[in-house]
Each structure stands twice: as structure tokens, then as C-alpha cells.
C-alpha positions in Angstrom: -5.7 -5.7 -120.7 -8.4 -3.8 -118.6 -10.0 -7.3 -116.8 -12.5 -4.7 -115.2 -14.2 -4.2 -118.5 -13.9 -8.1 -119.3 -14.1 -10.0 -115.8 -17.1 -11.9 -117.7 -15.5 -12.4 -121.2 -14.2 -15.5 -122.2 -11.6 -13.7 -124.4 -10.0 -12.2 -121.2 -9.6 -15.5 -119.6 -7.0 -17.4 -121.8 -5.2 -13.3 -121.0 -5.7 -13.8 -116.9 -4.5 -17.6 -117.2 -1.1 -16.6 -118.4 -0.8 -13.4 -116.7 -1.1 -15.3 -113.4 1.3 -18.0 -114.9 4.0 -15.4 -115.5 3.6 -14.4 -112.0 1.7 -11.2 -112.7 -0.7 -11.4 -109.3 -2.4 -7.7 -109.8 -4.8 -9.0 -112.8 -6.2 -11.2 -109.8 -7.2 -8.5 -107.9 -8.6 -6.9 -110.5 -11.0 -9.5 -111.2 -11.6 -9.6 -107.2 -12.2 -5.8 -107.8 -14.5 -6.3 -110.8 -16.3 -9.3 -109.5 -16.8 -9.7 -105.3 -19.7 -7.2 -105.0 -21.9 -9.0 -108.0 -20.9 -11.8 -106.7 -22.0 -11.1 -103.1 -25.2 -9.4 -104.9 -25.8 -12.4 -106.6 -25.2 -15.2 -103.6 -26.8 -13.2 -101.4 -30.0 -13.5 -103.5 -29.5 -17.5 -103.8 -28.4 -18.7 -100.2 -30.0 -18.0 -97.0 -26.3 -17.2 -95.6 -24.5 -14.6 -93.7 -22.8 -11.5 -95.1 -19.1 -12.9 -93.9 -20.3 -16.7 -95.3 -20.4 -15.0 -98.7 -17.0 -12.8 -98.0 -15.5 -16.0 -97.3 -16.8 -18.1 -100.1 -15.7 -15.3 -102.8 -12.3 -15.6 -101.0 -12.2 -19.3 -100.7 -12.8 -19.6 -104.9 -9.8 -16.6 -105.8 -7.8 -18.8 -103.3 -8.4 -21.9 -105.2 -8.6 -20.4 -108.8 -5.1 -18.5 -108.2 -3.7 -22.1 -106.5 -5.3 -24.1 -109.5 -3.5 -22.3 -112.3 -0.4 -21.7 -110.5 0.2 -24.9 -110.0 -0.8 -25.8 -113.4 -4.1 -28.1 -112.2 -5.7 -25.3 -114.1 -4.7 -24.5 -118.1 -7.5 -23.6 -119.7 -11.4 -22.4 -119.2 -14.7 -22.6 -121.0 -16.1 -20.0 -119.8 -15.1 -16.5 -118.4 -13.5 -16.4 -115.5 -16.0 -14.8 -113.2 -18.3 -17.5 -114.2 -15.5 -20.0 -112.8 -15.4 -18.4 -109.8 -19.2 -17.6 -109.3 -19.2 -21.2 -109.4 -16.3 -22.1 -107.2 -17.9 -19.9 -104.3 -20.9 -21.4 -104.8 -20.3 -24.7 -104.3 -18.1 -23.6 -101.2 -21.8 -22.0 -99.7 -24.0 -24.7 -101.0 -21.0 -27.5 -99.1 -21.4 -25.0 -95.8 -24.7 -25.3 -95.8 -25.4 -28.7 -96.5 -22.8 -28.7 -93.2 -24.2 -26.7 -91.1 -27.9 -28.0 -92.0 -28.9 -24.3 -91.6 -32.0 -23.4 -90.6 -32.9 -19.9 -90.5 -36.2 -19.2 -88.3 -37.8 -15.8 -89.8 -37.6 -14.3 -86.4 -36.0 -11.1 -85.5 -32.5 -12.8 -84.2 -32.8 -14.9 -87.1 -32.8 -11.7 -89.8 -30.4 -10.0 -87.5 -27.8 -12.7 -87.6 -28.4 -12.3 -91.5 -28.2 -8.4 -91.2 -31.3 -7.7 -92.0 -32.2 -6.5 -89.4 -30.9 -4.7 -86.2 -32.2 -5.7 -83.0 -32.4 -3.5 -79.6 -31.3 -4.6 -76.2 -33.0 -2.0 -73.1 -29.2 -0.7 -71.3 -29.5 -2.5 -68.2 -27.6 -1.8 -65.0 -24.3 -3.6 -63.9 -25.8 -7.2 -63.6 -22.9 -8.2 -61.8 -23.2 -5.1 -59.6 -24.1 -7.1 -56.0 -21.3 -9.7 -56.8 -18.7 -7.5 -57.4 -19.6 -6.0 -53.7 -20.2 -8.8 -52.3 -16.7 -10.1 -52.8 -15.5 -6.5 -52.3 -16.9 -6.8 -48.5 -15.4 -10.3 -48.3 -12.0 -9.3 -49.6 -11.7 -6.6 -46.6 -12.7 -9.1 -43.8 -9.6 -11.3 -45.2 -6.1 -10.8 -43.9 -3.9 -7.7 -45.5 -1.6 -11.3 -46.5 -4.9 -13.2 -48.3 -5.8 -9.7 -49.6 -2.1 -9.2 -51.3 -1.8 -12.9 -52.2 -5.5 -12.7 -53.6 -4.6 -9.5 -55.9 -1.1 -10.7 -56.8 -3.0 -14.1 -58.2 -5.9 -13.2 -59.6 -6.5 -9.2 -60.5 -2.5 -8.6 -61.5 -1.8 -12.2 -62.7 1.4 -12.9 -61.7 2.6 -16.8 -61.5 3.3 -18.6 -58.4 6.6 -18.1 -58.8 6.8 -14.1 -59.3 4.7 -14.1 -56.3 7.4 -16.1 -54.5 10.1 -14.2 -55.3 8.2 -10.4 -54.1 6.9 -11.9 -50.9 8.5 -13.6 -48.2 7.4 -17.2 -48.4 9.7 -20.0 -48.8 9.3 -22.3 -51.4 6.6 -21.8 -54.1 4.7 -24.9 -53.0 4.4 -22.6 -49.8 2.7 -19.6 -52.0 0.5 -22.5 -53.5 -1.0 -23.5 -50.3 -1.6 -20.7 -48.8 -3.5 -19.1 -52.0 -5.4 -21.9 -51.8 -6.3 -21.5 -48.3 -7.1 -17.9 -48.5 -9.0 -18.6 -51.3 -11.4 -21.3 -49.8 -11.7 -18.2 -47.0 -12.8 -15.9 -49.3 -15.3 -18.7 -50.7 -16.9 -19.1 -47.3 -17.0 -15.0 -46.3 -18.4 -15.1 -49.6 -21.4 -17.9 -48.8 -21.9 -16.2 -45.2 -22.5 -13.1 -46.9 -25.4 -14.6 -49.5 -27.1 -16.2 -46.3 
């Protein structure tokens, strides 16, 4: 059976129904190959959606059309097969979007966020730039200890109780307090610097 050729022929169906019964799982990616980009074409045309809404629709009707027959909820069709999942999909973008209570404004980040559109951002400089020095500068009026407790913590993410164990502290609730207190020190070197 080539269920390219007959993805929309009701002949083909009873065919695909037993197929997928006897286990035989290629015919349904046939019809995915002989069907998603009509249906996409054809959704696309019908819903004010997203390109990946309409992926995930297609998906979410082969899902419950293979789960339907396997499990023998599904025996029989009156109507092609693409036509059962055309309307499957469907119902899964007209349930999303009476959900979502989509409203699309016919502005440029509305088209773009329906990829219609591509909208350009001017390359700006380093935004966080001055904050980056600012706790640079703060970091090096610290102690070399805050400095290393400070980079152990928070820029090479080790736990309290790695730290412990490569420094010379004493208990972890020891490393604990005294991250905390270098912190707060960086805070205020930090404030002194913005004032």
C-alpha cells in the first residue's frame, strides 16, 4: 500500500487501521509524511497561531489517532484518515486558543511572534558593562579570604561544604557565616561606589 498516494482515501483507511493494529508503525509515518505540511498549510490559513502551535497540534492528533486504534477505542473511520486527523489537530488549536484567549495585535512583535515577520534590534553595547566594574573594583578592595570565598561560592559554584573541605575553616557553619559576612561587605563597597 503506498499511503502517500492515498493519505486522503477512504479506501486506504480500513488498510492503515490494521496495519497499525498488527503493529506495523511505519504506515504512520507515512501518513505524517504525506500529510503535516497540508496540514500546517491548511491551519495556518484558519488560526491566527504560531508555526510550533501547529507542529504541536499535527503531533498531538498522530499521538491520539496511533493511541486510539491501538488500544482499540478506534476500529473503524468514515472518512480518510487525513481528514480524521485534520480534524483531531484542529480541535487541539481551536481548544488552545479558546485557552489562551489569544489576541494577536497586528503590530510588528505581533507578526513576528507569528513569523511573519522579522524584527531588528540596533547592537547595543554591554548594558551591564558599569556593573560588572563596579563590582570588579569592589571585589579587589575585599580581603584575598572574601575574594577566594566569593569566587569559590558564586563564579566556580562549589557547595559549602567543598569549600570547607579546600580551605581551612572549621566546621561548614563557619564557611556559612563568613560568606555571608563578606558578602554584605561587598554589598556595601558596592553602594559606596554608586554614591
Amino acid at each position: 500500500m503506498n499511503i502517500k498516494s492515498e493519505a486522503f482515501n477512504n479506501q486506504s483507511t480500513e488498510s492503515l487501521l490494521e496495519q497499525l493494529r498488527q503493529g506495523k508503525y511505519h504506515c504512520l509515518t507515512q501518513v505524517d509524511d504525506a500529510c503535516r505540511q497540508k496540514f500546517i498549510q491548511w491551519a495556518g490559513k484558519r488560526f491566527v497561531t504560531t508555526p510550533n502551535d501547529l507542529e504541536d497540534a499535527w503531533q498531538e492528533a498522530l499521538t491520539h489517532f496511533y493511541e486510539s486504534v491501538v488500544s482499540g477505542k478506534l476500529v473503524s473511520l468514515n472518512c480518510a484518515a487525513a481528514t480524521y486527523l485534520f480534524a483531531v489537530a484542529g480541535k487541539y488549536l481551536m481548544n488552545l486558543n479558546r485557552k489562551m484567549r489569544r489576541v494577536w495585535w497586528q503590530d510588528d512583535a505581533g507578526l513576528a511572534m507569528l513569523g511573519q515577520k522579522t524584527l531588528g534590534f540596533p547592537v547595543e553595547s554591554d548594558i551591564w558593562e558599569a556593573e560588572k566594574n563596579q563590582v570588579q573594583q569592589a571585589m579587589e578592595k575585599l580581603s584575598e579570604k572574601c575574594r577566594k570565598l566569593l569566587y569559590f561560592r558564586h563564579f566556580d559554584g562549589y557547595s559549602i561544604p567543598e569549600i570547607k573541605s579546600m580551605t581551612d575553616f572549621a566546621s561548614e557553619n563557619a564557611v556559612s557565616v563568613h560568606l555571608s559576612n563578606c558578602l554584605e561587605n561587598l554589598k556595601k563597597i558596592i553602594r559606596g561606589l554608586r554614591n
